[in-house]
C-alpha positions in Angstrom: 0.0 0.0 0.0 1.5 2.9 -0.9 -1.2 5.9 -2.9 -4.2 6.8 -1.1 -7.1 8.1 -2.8 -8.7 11.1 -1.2 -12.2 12.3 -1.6 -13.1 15.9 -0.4 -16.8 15.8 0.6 -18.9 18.7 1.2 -22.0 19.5 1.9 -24.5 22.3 3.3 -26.8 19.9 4.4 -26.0 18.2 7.7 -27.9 15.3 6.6 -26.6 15.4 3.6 -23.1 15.2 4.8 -23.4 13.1 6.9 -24.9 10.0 4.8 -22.4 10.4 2.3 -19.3 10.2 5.0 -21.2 7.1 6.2 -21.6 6.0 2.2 -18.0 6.4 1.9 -17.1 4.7 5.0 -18.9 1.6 4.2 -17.1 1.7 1.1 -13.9 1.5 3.0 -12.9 5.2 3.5 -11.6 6.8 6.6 -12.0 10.6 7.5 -9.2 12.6 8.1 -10.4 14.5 11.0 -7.6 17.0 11.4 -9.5 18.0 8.2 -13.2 18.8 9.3 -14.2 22.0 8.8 -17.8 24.0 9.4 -17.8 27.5 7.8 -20.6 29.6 8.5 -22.0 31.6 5.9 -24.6 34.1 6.3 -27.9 34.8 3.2 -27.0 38.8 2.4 -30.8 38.2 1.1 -32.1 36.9 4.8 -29.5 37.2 7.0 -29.6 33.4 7.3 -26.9 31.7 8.9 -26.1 28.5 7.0 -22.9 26.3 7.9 -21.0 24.3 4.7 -19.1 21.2 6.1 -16.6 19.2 4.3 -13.9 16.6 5.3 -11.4 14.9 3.4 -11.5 11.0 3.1 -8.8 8.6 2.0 -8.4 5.2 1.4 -5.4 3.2 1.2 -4.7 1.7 -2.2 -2.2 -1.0 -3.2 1.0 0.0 -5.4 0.6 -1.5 -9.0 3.9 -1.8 -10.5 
């Protein structure tokens, strides 16, 4: 094993995000968690507050020489 793949998933849904770590998981990802991030953004329109998350996944994958 020497490459890792890495996936950078982000979402503004919580949900959202959520299922598709767990997705990725079962698929044999991991999460990088020195990597997690919540940014809050705030609607200029509403003065919303809504939060992007995103994390980077890898997974390990064997050398082909």
């Amino acid at each position: 094993m020497s490459k890792s793949e890495t996936i950078t998933v982000r979402e503004w849904d919580a949900k959202v995000f959520h299922r598709r770590v767990l997705e990725l998981e079962a698929e044999g990802y991991a999460a990088r968690l020195d990597s997690y991030q919540v940014l809050p953004e705030m609607n200029p329109e509403t003065g919303e507050i809504i939060h992007l998350r995103s994390v980077d996944m890898y997974r390990a994958v064997a050398n082909r020489s």
